[in-house]
N, C-alpha and C positions, 0 to 999 in steps of 0.2 A: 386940547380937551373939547374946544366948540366942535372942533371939526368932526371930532370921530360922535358924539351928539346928532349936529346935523347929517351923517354916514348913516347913523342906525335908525334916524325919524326917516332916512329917507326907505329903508328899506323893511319899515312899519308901513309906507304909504305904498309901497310898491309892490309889498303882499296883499295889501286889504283889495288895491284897485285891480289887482291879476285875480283876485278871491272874485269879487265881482263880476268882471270882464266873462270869467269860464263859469258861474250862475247864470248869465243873461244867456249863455250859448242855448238854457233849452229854449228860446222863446225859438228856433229853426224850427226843431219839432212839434210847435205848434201852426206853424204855416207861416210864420216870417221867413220873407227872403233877406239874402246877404247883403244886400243894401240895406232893407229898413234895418237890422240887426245895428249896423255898424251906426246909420244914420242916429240908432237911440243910445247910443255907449258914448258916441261924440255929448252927446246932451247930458249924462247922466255926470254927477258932479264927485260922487265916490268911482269911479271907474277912469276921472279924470285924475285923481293920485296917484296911479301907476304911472302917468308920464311924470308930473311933479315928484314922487320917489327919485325916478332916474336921474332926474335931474339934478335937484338933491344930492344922489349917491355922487355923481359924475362931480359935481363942484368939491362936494368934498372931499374925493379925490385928489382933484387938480389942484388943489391947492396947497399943496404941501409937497413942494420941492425939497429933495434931497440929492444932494452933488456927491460924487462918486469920488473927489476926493476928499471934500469933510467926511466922510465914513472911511478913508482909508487912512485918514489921519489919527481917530480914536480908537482904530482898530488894535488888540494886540494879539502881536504873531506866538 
């Protein structure tokens, strides 16, 4: 029950900092180049949640191991 918890905050955080990340795109069209673009998304601290998400998603993931014969043990044919 944590797990799948921390799965779905992680991909609350992972929406909100991609929602962000493609906001900040129009500062190009104001005369930022692709360095300072990138150089201000590193700083910005809601744009740093899309990595925290994955991360997030990724652990809660990985962490729940399921063996291919316990599931063919409770199986019925």
């Amino acid at each position: 029950m944590f797990g799948c918890f921390i799965f779905l905050l992680g991909i609350l955080f992972c929406s909100i900092g991609l929602s962000f990340c493609i906001l900040y795109l129009n500062l190009l069209t104001m005369g930022y180049s692709f360095l300072d673009l990138v150089h201000f998304i590193i700083r910005r601290g809601e744009c740093n949640l899309f990595i925290l998400g994955i991360l997030m998603m990724f652990l809660a993931w990985k962490g729940k191991k399921i063996h291919e014969l316990l599931l063919r043990c409770f199986t019925k044919f």
